[in-house]
C-alpha positions in Angstrom: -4.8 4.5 -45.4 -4.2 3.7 -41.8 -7.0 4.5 -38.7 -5.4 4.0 -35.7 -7.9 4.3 -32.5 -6.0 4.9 -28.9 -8.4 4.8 -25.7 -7.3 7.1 -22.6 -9.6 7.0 -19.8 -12.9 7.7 -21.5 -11.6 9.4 -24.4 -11.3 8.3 -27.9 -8.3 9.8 -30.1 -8.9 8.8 -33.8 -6.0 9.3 -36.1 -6.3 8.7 -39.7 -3.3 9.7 -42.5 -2.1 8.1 -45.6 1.0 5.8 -45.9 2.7 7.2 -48.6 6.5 7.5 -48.8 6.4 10.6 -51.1 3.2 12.6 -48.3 5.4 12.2 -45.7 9.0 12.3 -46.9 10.3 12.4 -42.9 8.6 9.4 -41.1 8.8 11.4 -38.1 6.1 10.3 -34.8 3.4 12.4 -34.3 2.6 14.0 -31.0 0.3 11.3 -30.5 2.2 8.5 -30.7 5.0 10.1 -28.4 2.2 11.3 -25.7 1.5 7.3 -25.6 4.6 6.2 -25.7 5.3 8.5 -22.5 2.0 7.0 -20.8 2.7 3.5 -21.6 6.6 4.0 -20.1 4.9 5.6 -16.9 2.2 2.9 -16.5 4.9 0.7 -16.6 7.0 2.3 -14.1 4.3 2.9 -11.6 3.4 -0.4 -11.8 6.8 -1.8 -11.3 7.2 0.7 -8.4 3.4 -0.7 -7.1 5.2 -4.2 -7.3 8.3 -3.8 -5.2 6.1 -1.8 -2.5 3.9 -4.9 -2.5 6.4 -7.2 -2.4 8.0 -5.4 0.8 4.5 -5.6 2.4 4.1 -9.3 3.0 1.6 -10.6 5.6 3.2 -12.4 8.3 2.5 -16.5 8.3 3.5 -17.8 11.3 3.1 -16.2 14.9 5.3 -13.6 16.5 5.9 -13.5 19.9 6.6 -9.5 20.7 9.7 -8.3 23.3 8.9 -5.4 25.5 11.0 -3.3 23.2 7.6 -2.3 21.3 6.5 1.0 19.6 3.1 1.6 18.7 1.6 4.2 16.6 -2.1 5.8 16.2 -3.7 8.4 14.1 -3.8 6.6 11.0 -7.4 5.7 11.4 -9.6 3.4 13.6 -8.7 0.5 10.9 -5.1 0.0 11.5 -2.1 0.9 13.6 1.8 0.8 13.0 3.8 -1.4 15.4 7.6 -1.6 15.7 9.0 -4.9 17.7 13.0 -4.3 17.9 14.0 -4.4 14.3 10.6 -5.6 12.9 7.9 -3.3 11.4 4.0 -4.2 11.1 1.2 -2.8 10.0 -2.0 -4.3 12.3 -5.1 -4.2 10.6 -8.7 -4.5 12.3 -11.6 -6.2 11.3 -14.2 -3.2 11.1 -12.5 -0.4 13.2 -11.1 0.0 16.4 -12.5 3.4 17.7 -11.2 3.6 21.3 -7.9 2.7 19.6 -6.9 7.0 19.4 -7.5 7.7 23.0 -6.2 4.7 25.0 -3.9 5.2 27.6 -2.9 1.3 27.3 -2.7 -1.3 24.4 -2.2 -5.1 24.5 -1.5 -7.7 22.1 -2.4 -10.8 23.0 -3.6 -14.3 21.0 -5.7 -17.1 22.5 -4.5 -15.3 26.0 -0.7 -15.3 25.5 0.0 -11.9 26.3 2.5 -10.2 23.5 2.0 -12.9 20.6 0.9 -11.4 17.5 -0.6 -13.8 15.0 -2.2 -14.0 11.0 -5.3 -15.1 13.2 -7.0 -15.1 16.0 -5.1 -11.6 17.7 -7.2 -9.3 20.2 -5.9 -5.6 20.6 -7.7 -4.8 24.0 -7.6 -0.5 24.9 -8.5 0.3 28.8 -12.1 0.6 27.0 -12.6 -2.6 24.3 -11.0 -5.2 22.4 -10.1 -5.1 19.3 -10.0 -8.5 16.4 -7.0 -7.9 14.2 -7.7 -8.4 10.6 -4.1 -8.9 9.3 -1.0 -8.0 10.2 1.6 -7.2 7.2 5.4 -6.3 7.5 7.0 -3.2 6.4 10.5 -2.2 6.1 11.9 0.3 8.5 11.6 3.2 5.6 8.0 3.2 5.5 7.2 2.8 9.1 8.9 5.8 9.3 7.2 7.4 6.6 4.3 5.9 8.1 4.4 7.2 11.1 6.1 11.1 9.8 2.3 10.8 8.3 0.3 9.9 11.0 1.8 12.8 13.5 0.4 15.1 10.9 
């Protein structure tokens, strides 16, 4: 006899049958073992997928000093914002939140008071009402900014 125990979330399937060649003439899977075979290939996939995203979204390491040609977006949220510098893609993330962040008529970057310089450490985000610490900055590819920022319009 064979008991075979499988563990989904926080059920418990219990299988028990006989191994005998002439009970089960076929050897065909059961539903059971092809619903976890299915699971275990999606796990695997998502997780694969999860990997490459992370991969893409590295945080930056050294400083960057920003050209004029910037575009920022809001309405993701008090905790981060998207930036585009040229052909460079950020996400800038805030220690805490940055609430005056969605209404602000103007934004500068700035680190240690070098005006457009966007740094792992050490960056202020000041709004015509407060400064803002940035947490970490990670890049994106130009895909998901733009993804990104299709979601944040909505």
């Amino acid at each position: 006899m064979t008991l075979v125990i499988v563990t989904i979330g926080r059920s418990v399937i219990v299988s028990a049958r006989i191994a005998c060649a002439r009970s089960n003439p076929d050897r065909s899977p059961t539903p059971i073992t092809m619903n976890i075979k299915r699971l275990c290939t999606a796990a695997l996939l998502a997780g694969a997928a999860f990997a490459a995203n992370a991969a893409d979204n590295t945080p930056i390491t050294d400083c960057v000093d920003l050209s004029s040609n910037q575009e920022i977006v809001r309405g993701g949220g008090a905790q981060s914002m998207l930036l585009r510098d040229g052909d460079a893609h950020y996400v800038v993330g805030f220690r805490g939140d940055c609430a005056s962040l969605a209404t602000a008529s103007s934004i500068e970057i700035s680190t240690d008071g070098a005006a457009n310089r966007l740094c792992p450490k050490g960056t202020k985000v000041k709004t015509n009402r407060s400064t803002c610490s940035v947490g970490k900055v990670q890049t994106i590819d130009a895909d998901e900014f733009a993804n990104l920022k299709k979601r944040a319009s909505r």
